[in-house]
CHARMM-style PDB file with segment names, atoms N, HN, CA, C and O in Angstrom:
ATOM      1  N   UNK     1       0.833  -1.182   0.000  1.00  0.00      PROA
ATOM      2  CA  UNK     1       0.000   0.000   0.000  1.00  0.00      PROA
ATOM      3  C   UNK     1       0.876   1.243   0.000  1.00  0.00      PROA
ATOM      4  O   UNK     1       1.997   1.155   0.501  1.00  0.00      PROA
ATOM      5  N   UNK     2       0.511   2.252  -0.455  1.00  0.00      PROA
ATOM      6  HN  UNK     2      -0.399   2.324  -0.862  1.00  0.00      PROA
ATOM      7  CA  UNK     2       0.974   3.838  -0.121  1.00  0.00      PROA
ATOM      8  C   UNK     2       0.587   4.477   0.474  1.00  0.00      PROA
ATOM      9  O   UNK     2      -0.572   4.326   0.861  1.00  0.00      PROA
ATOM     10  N   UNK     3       1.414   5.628   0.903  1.00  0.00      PROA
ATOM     11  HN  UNK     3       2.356   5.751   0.590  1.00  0.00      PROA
ATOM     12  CA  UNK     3       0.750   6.225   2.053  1.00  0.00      PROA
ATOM     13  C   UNK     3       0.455   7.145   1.496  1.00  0.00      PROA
ATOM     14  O   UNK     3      -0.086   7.792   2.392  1.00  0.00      PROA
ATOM     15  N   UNK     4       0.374   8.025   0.193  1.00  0.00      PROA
ATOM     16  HN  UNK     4       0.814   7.499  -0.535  1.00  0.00      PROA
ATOM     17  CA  UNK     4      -0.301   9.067  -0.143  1.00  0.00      PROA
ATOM     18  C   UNK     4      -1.517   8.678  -1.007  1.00  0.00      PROA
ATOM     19  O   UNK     4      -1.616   7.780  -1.843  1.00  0.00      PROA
ATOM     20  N   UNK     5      -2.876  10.057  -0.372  1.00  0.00      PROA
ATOM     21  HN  UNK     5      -2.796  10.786   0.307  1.00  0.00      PROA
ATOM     22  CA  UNK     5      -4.055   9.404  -1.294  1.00  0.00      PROA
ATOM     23  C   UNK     5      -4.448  10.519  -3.031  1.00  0.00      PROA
ATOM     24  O   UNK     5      -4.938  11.648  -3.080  1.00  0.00      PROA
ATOM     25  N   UNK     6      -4.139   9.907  -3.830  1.00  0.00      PROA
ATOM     26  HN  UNK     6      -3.741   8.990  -3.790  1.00  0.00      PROA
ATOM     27  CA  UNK     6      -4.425  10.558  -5.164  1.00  0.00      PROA
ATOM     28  C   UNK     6      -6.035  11.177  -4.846  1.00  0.00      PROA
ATOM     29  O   UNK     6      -7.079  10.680  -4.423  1.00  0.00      PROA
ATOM     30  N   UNK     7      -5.566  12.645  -5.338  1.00  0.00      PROA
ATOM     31  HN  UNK     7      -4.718  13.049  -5.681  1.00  0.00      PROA
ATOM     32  CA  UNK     7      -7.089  13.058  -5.459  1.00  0.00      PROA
ATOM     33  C   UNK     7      -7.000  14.293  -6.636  1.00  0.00      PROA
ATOM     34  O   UNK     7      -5.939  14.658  -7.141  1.00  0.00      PROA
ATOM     35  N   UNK     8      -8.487  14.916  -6.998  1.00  0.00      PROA
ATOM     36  HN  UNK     8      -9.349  14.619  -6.588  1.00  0.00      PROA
ATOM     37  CA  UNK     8      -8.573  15.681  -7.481  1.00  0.00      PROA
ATOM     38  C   UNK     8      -9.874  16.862  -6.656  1.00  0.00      PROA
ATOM     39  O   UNK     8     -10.497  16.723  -5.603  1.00  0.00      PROA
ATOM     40  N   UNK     9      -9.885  17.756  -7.478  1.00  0.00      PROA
ATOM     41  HN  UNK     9      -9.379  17.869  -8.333  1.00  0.00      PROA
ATOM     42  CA  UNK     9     -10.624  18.924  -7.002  1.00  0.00      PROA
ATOM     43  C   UNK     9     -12.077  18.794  -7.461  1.00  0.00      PROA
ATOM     44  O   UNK     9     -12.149  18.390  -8.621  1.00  0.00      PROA
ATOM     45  N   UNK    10     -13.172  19.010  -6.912  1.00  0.00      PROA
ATOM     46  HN  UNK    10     -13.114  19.339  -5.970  1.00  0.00      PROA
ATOM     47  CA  UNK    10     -14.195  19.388  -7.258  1.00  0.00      PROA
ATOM     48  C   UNK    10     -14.707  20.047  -8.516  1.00  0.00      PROA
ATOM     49  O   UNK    10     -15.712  19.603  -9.071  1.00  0.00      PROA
ATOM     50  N   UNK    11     -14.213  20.837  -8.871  1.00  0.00      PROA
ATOM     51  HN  UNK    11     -13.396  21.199  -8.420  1.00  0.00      PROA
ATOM     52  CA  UNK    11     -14.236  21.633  -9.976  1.00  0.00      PROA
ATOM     53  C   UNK    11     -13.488  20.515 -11.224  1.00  0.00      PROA
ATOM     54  O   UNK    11     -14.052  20.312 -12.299  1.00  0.00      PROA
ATOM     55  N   UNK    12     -12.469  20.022 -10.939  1.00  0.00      PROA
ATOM     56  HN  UNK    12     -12.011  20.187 -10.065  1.00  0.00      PROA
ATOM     57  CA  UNK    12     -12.059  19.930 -12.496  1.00  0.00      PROA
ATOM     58  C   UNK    12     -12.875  18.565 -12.951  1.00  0.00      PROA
ATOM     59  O   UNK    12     -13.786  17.959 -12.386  1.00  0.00      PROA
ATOM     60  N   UNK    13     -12.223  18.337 -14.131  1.00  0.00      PROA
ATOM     61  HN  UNK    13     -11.483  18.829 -14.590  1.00  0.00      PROA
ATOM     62  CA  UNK    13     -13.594  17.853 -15.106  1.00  0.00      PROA
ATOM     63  C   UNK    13     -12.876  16.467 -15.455  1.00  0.00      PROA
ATOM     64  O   UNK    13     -11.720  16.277 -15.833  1.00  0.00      PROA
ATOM     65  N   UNK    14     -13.860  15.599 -15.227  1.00  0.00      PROA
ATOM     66  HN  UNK    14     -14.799  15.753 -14.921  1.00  0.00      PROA
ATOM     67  CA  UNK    14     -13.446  14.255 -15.607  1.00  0.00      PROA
ATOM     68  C   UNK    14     -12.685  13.591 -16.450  1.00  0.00      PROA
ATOM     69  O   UNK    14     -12.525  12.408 -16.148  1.00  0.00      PROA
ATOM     70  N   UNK    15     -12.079  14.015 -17.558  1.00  0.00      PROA
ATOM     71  HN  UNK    15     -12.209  14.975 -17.804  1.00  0.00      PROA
ATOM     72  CA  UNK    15     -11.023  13.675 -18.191  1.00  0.00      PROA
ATOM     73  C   UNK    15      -9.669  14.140 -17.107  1.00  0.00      PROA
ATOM     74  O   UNK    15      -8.691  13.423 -17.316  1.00  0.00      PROA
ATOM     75  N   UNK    16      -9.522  14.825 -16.392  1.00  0.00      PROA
ATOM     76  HN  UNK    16     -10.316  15.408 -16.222  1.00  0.00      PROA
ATOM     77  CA  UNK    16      -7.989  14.912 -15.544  1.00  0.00      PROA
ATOM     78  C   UNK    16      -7.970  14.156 -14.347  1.00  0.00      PROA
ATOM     79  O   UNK    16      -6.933  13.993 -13.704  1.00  0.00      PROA
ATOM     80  N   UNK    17      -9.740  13.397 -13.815  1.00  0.00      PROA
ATOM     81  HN  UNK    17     -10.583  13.529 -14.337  1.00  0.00      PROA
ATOM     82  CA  UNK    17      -9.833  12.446 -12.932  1.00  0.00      PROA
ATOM     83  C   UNK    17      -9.459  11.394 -13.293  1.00  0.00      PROA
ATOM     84  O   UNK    17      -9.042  10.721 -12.350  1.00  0.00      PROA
ATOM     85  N   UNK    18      -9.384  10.697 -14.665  1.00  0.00      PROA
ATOM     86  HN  UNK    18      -9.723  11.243 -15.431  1.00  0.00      PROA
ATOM     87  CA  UNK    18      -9.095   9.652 -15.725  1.00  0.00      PROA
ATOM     88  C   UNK    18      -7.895   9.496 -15.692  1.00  0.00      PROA
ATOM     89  O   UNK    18      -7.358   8.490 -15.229  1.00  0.00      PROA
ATOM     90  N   UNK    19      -7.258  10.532 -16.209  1.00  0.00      PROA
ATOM     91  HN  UNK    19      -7.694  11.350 -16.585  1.00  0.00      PROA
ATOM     92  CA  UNK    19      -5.801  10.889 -16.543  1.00  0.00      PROA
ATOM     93  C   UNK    19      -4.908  10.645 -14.605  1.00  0.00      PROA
ATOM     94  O   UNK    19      -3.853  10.039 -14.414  1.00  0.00      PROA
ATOM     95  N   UNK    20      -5.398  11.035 -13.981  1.00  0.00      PROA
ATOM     96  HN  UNK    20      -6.255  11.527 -14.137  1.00  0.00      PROA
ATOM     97  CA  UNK    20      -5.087  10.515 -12.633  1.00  0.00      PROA
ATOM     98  C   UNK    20      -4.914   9.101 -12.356  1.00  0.00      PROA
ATOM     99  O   UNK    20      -3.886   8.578 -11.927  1.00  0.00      PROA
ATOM    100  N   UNK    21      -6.264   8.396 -12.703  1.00  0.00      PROA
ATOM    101  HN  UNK    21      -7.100   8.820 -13.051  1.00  0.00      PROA
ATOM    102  CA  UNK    21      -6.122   6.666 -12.301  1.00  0.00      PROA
ATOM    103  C   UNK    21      -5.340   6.588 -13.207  1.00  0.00      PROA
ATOM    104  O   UNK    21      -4.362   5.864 -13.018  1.00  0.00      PROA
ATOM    105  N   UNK    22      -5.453   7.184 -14.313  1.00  0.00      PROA
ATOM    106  HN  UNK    22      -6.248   7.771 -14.467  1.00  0.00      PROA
ATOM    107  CA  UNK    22      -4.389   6.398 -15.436  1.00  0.00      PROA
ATOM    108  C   UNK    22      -3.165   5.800 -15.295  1.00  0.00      PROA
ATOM    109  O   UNK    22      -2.686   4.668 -15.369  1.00  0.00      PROA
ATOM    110  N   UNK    23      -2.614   7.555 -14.941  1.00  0.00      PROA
ATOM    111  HN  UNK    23      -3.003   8.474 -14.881  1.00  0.00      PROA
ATOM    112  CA  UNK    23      -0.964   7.533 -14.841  1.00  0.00      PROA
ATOM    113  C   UNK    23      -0.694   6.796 -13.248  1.00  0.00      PROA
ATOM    114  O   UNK    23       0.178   6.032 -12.833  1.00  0.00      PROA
ATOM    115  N   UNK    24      -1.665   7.312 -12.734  1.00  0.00      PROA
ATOM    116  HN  UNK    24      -2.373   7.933 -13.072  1.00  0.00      PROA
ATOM    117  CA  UNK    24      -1.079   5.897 -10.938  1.00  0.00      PROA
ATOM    118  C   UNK    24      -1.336   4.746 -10.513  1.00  0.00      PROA
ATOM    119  O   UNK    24      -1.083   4.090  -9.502  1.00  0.00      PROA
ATOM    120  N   UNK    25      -2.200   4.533 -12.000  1.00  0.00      PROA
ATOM    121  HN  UNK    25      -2.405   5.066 -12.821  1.00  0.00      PROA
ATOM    122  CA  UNK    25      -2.535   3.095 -12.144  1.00  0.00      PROA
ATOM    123  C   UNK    25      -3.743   2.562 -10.852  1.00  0.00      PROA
ATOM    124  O   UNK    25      -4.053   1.532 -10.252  1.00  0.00      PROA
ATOM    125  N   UNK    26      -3.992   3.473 -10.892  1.00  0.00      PROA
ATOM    126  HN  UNK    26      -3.741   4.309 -11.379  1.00  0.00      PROA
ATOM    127  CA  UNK    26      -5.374   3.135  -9.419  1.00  0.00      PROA
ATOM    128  C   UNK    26      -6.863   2.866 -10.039  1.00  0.00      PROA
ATOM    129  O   UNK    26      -7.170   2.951 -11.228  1.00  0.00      PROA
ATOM    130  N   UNK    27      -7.801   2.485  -8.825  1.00  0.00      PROA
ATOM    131  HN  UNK    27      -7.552   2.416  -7.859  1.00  0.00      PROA
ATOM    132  CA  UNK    27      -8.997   2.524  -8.981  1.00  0.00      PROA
ATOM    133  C   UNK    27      -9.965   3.327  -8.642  1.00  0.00      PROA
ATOM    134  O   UNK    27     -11.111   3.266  -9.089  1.00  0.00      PROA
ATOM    135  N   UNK    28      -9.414   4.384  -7.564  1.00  0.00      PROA
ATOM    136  HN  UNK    28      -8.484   4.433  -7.201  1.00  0.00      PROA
ATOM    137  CA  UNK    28     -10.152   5.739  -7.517  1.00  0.00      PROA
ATOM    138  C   UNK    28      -9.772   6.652  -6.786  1.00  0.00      PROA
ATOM    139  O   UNK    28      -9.039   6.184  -5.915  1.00  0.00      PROA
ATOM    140  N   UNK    29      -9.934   8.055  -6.665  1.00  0.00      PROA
ATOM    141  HN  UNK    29     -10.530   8.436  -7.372  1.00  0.00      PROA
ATOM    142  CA  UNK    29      -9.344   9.318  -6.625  1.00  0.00      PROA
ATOM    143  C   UNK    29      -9.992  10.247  -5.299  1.00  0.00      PROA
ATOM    144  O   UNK    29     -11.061  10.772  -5.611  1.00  0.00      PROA
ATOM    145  N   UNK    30      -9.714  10.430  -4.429  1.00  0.00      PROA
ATOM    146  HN  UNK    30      -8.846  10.004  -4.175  1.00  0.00      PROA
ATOM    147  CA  UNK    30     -10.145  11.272  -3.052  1.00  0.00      PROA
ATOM    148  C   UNK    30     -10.869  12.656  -4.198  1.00  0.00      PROA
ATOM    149  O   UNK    30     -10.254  13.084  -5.174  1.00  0.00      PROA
ATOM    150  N   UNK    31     -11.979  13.051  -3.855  1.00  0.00      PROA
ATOM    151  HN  UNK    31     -12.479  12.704  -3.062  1.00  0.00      PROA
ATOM    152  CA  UNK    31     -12.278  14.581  -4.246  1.00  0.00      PROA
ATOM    153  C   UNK    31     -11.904  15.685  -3.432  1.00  0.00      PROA
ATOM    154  O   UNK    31     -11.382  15.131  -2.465  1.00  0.00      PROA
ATOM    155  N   UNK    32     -11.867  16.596  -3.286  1.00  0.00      PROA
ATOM    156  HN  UNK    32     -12.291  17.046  -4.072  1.00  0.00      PROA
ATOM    157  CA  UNK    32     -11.332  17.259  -2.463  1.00  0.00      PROA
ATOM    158  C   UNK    32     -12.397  19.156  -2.694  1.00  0.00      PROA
ATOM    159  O   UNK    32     -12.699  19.637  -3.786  1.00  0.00      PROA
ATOM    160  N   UNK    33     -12.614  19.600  -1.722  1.00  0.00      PROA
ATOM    161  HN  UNK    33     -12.369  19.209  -0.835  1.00  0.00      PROA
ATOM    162  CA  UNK    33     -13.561  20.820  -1.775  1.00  0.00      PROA
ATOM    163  C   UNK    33     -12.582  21.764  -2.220  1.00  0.00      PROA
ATOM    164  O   UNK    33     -11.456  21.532  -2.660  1.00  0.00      PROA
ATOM    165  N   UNK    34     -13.257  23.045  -2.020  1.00  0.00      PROA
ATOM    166  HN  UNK    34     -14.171  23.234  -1.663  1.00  0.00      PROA
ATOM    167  CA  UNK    34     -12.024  24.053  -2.583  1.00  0.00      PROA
ATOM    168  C   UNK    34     -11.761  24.650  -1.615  1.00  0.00      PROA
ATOM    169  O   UNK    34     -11.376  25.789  -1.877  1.00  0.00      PROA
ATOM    170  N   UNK    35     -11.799  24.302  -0.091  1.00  0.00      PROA
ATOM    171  HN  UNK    35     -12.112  23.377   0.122  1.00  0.00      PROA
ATOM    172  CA  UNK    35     -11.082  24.758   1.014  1.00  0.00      PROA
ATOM    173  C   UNK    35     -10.232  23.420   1.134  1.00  0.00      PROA
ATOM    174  O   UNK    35      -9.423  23.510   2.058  1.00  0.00      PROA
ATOM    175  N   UNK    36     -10.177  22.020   0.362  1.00  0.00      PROA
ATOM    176  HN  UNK    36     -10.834  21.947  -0.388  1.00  0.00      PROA
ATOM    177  CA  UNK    36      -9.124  20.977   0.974  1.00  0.00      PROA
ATOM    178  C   UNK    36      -9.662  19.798   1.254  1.00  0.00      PROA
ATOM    179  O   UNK    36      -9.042  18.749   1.082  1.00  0.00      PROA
ATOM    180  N   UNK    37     -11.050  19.863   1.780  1.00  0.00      PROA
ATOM    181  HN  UNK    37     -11.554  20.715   1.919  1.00  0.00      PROA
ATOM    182  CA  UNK    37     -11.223  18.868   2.535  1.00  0.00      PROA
ATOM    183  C   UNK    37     -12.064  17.631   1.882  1.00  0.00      PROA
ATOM    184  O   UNK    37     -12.978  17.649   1.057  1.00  0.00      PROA
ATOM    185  N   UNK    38     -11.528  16.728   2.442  1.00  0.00      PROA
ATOM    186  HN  UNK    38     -10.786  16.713   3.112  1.00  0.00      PROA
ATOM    187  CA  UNK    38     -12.289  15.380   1.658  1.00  0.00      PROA
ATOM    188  C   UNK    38     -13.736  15.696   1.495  1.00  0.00      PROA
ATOM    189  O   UNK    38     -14.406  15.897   2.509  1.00  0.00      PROA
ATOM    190  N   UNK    39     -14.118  15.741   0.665  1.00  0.00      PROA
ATOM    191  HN  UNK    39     -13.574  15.578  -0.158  1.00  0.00      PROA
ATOM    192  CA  UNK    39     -15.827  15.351   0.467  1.00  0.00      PROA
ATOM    193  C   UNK    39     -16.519  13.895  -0.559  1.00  0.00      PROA
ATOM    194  O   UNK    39     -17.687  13.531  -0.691  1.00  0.00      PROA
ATOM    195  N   UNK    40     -15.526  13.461  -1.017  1.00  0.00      PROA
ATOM    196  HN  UNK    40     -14.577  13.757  -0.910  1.00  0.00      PROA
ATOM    197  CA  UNK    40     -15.847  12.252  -1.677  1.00  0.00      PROA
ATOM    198  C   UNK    40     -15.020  11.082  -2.644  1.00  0.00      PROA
ATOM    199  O   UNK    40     -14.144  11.780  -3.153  1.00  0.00      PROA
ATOM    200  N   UNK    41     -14.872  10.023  -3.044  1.00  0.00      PROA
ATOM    201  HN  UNK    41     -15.584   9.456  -2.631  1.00  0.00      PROA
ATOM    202  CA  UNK    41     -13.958   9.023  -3.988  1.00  0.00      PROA
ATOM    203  C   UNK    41     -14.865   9.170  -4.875  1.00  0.00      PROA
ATOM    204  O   UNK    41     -16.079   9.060  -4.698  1.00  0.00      PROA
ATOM    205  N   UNK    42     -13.981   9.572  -6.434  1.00  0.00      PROA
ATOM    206  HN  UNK    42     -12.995   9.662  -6.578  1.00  0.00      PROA
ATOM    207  CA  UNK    42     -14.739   8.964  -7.581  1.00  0.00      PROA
ATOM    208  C   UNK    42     -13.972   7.665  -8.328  1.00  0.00      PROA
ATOM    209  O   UNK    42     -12.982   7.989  -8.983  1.00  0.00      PROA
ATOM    210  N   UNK    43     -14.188   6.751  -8.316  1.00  0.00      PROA
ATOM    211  HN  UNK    43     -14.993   6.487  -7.783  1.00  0.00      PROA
ATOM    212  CA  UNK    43     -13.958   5.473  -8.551  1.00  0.00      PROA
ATOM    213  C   UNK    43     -13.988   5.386 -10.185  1.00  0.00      PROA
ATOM    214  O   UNK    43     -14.486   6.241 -10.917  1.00  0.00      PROA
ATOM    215  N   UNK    44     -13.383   4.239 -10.582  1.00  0.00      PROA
ATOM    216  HN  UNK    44     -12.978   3.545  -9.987  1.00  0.00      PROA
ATOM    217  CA  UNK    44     -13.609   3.949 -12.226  1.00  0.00      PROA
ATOM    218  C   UNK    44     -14.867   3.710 -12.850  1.00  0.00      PROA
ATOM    219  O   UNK    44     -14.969   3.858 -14.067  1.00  0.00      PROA
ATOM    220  N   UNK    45     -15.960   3.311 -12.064  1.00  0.00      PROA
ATOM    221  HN  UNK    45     -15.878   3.191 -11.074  1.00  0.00      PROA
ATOM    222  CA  UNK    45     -17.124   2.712 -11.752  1.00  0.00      PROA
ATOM    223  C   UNK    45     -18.075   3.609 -11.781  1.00  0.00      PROA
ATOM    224  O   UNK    45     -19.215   3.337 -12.157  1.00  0.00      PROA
ATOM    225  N   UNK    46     -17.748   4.632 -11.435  1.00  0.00      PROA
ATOM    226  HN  UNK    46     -16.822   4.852 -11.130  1.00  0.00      PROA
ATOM    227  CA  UNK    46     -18.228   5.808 -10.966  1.00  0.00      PROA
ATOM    228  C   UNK    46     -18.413   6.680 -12.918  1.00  0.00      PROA
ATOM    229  O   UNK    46     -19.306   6.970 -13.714  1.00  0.00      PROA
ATOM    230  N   UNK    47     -16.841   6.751 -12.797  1.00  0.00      PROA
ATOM    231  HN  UNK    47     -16.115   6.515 -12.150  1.00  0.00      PROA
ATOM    232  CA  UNK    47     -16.783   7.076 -14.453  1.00  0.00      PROA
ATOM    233  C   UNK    47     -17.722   6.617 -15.673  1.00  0.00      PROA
ATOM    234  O   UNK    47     -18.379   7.326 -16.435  1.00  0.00      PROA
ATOM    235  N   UNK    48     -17.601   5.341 -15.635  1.00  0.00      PROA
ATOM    236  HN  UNK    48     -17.067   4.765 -15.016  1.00  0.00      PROA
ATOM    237  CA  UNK    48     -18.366   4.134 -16.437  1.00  0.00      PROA
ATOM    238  C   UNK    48     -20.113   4.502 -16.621  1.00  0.00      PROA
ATOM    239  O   UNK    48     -20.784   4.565 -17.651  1.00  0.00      PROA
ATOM    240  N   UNK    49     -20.449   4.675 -15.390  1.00  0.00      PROA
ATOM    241  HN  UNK    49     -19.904   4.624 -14.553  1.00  0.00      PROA
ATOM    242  CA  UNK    49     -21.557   4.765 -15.429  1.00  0.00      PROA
ATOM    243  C   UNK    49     -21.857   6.151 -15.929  1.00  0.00      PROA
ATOM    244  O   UNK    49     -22.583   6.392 -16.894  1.00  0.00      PROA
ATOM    245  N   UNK    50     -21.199   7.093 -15.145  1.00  0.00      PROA
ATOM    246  HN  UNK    50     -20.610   6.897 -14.361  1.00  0.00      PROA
ATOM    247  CA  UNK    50     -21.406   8.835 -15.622  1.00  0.00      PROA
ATOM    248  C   UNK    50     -21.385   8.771 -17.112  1.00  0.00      PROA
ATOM    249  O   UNK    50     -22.027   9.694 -17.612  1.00  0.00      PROA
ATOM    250  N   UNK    51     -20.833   7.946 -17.978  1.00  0.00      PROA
ATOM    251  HN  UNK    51     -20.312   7.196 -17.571  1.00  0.00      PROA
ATOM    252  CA  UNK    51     -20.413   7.954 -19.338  1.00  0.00      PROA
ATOM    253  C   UNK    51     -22.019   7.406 -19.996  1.00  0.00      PROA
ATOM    254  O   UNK    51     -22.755   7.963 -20.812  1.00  0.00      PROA
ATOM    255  N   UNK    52     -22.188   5.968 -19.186  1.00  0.00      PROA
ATOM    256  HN  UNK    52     -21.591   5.516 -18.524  1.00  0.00      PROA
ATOM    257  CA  UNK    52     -22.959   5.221 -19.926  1.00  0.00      PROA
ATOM    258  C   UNK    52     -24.382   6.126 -20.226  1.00  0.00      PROA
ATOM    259  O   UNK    52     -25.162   5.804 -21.122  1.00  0.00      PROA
ATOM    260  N   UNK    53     -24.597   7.305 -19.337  1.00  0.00      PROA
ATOM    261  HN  UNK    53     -23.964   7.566 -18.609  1.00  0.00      PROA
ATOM    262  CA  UNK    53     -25.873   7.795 -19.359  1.00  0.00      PROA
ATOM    263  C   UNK    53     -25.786   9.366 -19.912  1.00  0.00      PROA
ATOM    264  O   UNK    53     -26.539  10.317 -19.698  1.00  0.00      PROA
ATOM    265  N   UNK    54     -24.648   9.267 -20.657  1.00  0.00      PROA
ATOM    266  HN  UNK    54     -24.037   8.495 -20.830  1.00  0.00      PROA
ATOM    267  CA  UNK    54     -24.979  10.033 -21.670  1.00  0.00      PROA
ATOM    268  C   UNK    54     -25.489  10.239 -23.211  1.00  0.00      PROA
ATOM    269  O   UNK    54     -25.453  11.235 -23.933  1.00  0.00      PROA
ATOM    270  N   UNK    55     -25.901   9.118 -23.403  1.00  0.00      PROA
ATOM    271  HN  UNK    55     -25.931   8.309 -22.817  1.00  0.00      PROA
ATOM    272  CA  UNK    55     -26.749   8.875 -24.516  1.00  0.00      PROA
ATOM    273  C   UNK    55     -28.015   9.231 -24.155  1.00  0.00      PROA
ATOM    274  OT1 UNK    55     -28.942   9.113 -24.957  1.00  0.00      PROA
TER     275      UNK     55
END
């Protein structure tokens, strides 16, 4: 395991959440508010589905 947790910001936009699991080879990403603080994981799963229901 590692001890640091990959995350991204609230605001940015799902292709740089992608590009995150990508390059660290993970399965999902801490969100983070725009004062810092954890507010949620978006998972690959998470992605998949956000995708599937855009048709």
């Amino acid at each position: 395991m590692k001890d640091e947790i990959a995350t991204v910001n609230y605001d940015d936009d799902l292709a740089k959440a992608c590009k995150v699991l990508m390059d660290k080879k993970i399965n999902g990403v801490g969100v983070l508010s725009s004062n810092g603080a954890l507010i949620g994981i978006l998972s690959k799963t998470d992605i998949i589905k956000a995708i599937a229901f855009l048709d």
